[in-house]
N, C-alpha and C positions, 0 to 999 in steps of 0.2 A: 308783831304780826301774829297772828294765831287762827286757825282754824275753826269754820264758823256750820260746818259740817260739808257733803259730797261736793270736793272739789271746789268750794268757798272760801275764801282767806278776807280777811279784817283786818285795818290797821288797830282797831282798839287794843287795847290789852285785855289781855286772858285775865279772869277774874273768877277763882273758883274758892269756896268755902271752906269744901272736900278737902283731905289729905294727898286726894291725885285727882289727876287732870288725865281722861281719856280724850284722846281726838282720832279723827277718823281718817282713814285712806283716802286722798284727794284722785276723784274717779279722771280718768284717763292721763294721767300722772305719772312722769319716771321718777320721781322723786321718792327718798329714802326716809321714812321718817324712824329714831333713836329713841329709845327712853333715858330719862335724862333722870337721877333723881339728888335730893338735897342729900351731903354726905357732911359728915364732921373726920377731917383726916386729924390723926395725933405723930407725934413722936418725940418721947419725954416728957416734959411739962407743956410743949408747946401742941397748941390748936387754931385749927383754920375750918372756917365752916364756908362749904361752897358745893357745888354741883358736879357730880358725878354722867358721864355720858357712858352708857350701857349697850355698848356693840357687838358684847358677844367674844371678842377678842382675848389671846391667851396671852396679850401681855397689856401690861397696867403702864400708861403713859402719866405722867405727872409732869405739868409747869414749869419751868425752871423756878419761878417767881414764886410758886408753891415750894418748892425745894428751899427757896432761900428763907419762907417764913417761918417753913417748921426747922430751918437748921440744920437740915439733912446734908450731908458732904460724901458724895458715891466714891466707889471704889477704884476703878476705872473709868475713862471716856476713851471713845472710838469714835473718828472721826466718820461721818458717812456722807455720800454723795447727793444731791439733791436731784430733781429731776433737770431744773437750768442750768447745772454741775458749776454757777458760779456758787452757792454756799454753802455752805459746810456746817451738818445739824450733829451737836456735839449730846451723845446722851451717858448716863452714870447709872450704875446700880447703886439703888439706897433702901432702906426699908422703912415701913411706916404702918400705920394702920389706920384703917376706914370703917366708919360705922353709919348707918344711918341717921339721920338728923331727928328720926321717929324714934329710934331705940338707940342713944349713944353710949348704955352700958352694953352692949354687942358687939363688940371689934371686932372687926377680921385682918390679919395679920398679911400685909404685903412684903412679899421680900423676891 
């Protein structure tokens, strides 16, 4: 689905040339819309190229499924409460680093 300008959604697929894709504020809309861009994570020899969501936030959530491809084994887990308090969302600190898919000699180090 993608944005087809004020307040218009399409099932086509987004099909842009460009290195980005601007779209626009859907007019009378509570909806939130994220930049999203293509990232290459590393740690050690290994790499995984996939999509970074860009919220602004001051901590860095990573997959578990990504955790398992680059290798990464955290330090600690803490069990935390969910909102249905039946399940129990288990997270680790790991370290890693992220680059852009445009510039993959520019790491930025997560830890």
């Amino acid at each position: 689905m993608q944005l087809t300008g004020r307040g218009g959604w399409s099932t086509k697929p987004a099909v842009s040339t460009a290195k980005i894709l601007y779209v626009d504020w859907p007019a009378g809309s509570s909806m939130v819309l994220l930049k999203m861009s293509r990232v290459i994570l590393r740690s050690g020899t290994r790499s995984l190229n996939t999509y970074a969501l860009l919220d602004g936030s001051q901590r860095t959530i990573l997959l578990h499924e990504a955790a398992q491809q680059l290798g990464l084994q955290g330090s600690k887990t803490w069990p935390l409460g969910g909102y249905a308090k039946t399940s129990v969302i288990h997270r680790a600190t790991v370290s890693f680093s992220v680059a852009p898919a445009t510039q993959p000699d520019q790491p930025f180090n997560i830890h």
